[in-house]
N, C-alpha and C positions, 0 to 999 in steps of 0.2 A: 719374509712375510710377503704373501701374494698380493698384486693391489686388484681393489673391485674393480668387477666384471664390472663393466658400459653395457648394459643394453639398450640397441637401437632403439627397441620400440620408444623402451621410456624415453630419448632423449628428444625423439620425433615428441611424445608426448606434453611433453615442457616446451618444449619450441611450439607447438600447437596453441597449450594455454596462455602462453606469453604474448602470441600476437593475438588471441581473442583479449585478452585483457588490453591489450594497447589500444585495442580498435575499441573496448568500450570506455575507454577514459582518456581517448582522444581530443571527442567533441568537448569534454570537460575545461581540460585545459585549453583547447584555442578558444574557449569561450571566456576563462578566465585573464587568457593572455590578450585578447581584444578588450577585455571591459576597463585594461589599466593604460589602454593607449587613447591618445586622442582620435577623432575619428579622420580630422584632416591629413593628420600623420598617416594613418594605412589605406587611407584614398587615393595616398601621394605615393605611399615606399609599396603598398600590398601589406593584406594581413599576414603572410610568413617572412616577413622581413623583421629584421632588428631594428628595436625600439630606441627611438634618440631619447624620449625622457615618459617616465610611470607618474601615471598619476589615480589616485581614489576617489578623485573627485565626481565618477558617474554612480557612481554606488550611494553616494548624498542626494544626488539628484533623480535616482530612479526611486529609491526610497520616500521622496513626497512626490516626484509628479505620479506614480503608480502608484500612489495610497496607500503600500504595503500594510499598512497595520489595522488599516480596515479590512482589509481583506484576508490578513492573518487570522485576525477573531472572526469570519465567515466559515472562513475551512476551519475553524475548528469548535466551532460549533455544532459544523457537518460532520466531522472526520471523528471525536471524541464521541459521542454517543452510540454512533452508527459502529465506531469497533468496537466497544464494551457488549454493544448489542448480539453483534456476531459473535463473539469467541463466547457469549457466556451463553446461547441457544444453542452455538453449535457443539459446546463442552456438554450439556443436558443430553443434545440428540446421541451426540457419541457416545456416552456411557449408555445408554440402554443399548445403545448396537451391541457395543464391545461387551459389558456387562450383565446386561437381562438377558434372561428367555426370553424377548419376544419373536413371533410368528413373523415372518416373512423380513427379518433386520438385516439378511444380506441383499434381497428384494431393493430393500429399502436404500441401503449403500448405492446399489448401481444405479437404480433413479438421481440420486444425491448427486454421484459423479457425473452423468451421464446429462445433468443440468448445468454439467460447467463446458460442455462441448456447445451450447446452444450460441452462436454469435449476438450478443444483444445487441446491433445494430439492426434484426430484424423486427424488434419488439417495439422499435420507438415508436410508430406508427400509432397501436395498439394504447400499449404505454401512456402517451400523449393523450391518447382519446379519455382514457381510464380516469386520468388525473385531473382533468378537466369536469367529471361528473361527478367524484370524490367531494363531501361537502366539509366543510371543516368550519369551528367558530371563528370568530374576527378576531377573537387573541389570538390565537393558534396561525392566520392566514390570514393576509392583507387582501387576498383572491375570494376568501370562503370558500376555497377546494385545496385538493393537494397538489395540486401547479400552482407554482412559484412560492414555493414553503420551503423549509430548512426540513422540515417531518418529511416532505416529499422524497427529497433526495436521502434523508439517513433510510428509507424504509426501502429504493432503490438499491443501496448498497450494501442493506444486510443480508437482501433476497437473493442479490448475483455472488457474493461471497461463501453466503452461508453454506451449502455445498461441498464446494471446495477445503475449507476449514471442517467440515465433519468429517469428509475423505481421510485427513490426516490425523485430525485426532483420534476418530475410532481406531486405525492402525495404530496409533503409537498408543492408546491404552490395552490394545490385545497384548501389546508386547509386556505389559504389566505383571506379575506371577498374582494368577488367581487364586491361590494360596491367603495373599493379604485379603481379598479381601471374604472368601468360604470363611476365616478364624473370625474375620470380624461380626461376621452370618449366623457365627455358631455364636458368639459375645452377645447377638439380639440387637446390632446395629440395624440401624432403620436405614434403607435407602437411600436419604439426603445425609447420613455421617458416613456411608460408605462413597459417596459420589464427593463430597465437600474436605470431607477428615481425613480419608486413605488416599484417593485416587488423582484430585485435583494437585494437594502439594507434589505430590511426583510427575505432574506435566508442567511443570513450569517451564523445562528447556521446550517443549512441543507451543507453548503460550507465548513464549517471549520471542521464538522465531515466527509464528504466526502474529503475531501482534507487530512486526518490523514489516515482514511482508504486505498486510493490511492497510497499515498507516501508509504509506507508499504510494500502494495501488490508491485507497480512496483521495489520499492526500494529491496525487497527479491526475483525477480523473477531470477532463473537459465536455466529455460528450454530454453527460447527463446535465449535467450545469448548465450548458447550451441548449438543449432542448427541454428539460424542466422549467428553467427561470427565464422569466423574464425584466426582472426589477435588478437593475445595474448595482444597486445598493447591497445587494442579498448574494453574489455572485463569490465562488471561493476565490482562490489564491491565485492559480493555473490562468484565470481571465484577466486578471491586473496588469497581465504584459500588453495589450489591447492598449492601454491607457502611453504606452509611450513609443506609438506606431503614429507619424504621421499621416496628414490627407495626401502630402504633396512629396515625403522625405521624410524616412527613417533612419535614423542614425545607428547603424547596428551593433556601433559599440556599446551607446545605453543600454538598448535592447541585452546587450549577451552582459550585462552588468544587476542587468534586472534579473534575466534566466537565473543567474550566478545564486544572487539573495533569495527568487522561489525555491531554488532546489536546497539549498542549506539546511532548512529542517529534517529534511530525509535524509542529509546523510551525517545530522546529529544525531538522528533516533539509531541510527542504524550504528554509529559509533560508541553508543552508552551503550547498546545492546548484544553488538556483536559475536560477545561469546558465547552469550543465551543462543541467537541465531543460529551459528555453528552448531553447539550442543545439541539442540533442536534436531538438527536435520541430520544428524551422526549418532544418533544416541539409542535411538530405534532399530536401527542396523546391526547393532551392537548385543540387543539384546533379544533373549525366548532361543 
């Protein structure tokens, strides 16, 4: 019995993804591995030195001095609405691409993608100004405009997302046999049981790895928080590490103990999700 052939390439290829992956869950762990030292201890020994004793005790303390839980219900006041919004316009735009006749839907694709090339740090400018003449009621905005609102920022995030999310979904419902849904055409289905009954249950793995992707992306965004808001109170999750930066002396064990508990929801969602995710992005390839 002959034993497998080793091919180079592949082996060069494993060794490739192996240190991309180390170099991405590097910063992870010497983040996690400073926030269980004290800070006087790797001031004294250096952060890659071994640890004379662990403690959990900054993760209690960046916990209230960073306010994490007001600022959990900020981002997700922002983050929750703002992805429902996108996946469920960009699920509508995509069925007519991939589904209807209409006139100019590839037209309309490459606009679509061709709106996620655009940098949006050159927009703030603009942006800024927009939001500031935007009027909105006193319930709605403590401003009575769309600066410094929670509407401000979810309606930022569906604009620069929404694109991107149609890009993918419309390909992954071409890849659909239109077969389901001609019989369903010939049965006298309307539109919304063809888009809602046939076509949406079979995107789920395309929904569930967009929905992981999204929540991410919105749930780590600073720019627009920073340049939308101005009320301390209103700010997501991403600006809470602010709150445990001294005037005079940062402790950056706190600090990478704070990072630690921000980034943990992302890589919850992303753990309940993960296989949706995979399927998602493999499942399309797979088929038509």
């Amino acid at each position: 019995m002959t034993a497998a052939r080793v091919r180079p390439l592949r082996v060069l290829l494993h060794v490739f993804l192996a240190l991309v992956a180390l170099g991405w869950l590097l910063p992870l762990a010497l983040a996690v591995y400073a926030s269980l030292r004290p800070y006087d201890e790797t001031a004294r020994l250096g952060y890659f030195s071994l640890p004379e004793r662990l403690t959990l005790g900054y993760y209690g303390e960046a916990w209230s001095q960073a306010e994490l839980p007001r600022y959990y219900l900020n981002t997700l006041i922002i983050v929750i609405p703002a992805l429902v919004l996108t996946l469920l316009l960009a699920s509508f735009t995509a069925f007519a691409i991939a589904r209807l006749r209409i006139p100019g839907r590839r037209t309309l694709l490459i606009v679509f993608t061709a709106g996620n090339l655009l940098p949006p740090q050159v927009l703030i400018t603009p942006l800024y100004t927009l939001y500031t003449m935007v009027p909105l009621p006193a319930w709605l905005s403590d401003s009575q405009s769309l600066y410094d609102s929670y509407l401000g920022l979810i309606l930022v995030h569906v604009a620069f997302q929404f694109g991107f999310c149609v890009f993918v979904m419309a390909n992954f419902m071409r890849t659909i046999p239109e077969e389901i849904t001609e019989a369903a055409l010939v049965d006298g289905a309307s539109v919304w049981k063809r888009y809602w009954r046939l076509t949406m249950p079979l995107c789920r793995p395309v929904l569930a790895a967009l929905a992981t992707l999204q929540f991410t992306w919105m749930y780590n965004d600073f720019l627009w928080a920073l340049v939308l808001m101005s009320s301390g109170d209103k700010l997501p999750v991403t600006s809470a590490l602010n709150n445990l930066r001294g005037q005079f002396f940062t402790d950056y064990n706190l600090l990478a103990a704070g990072s630690v508990l921000v980034a943990l929801p992302t890589l919850i969602v992303f753990q309940l999700l993960h296989k949706q995710f995979v399927a998602g992005l493999t499942l399309g390839a797979t088929k038509g």
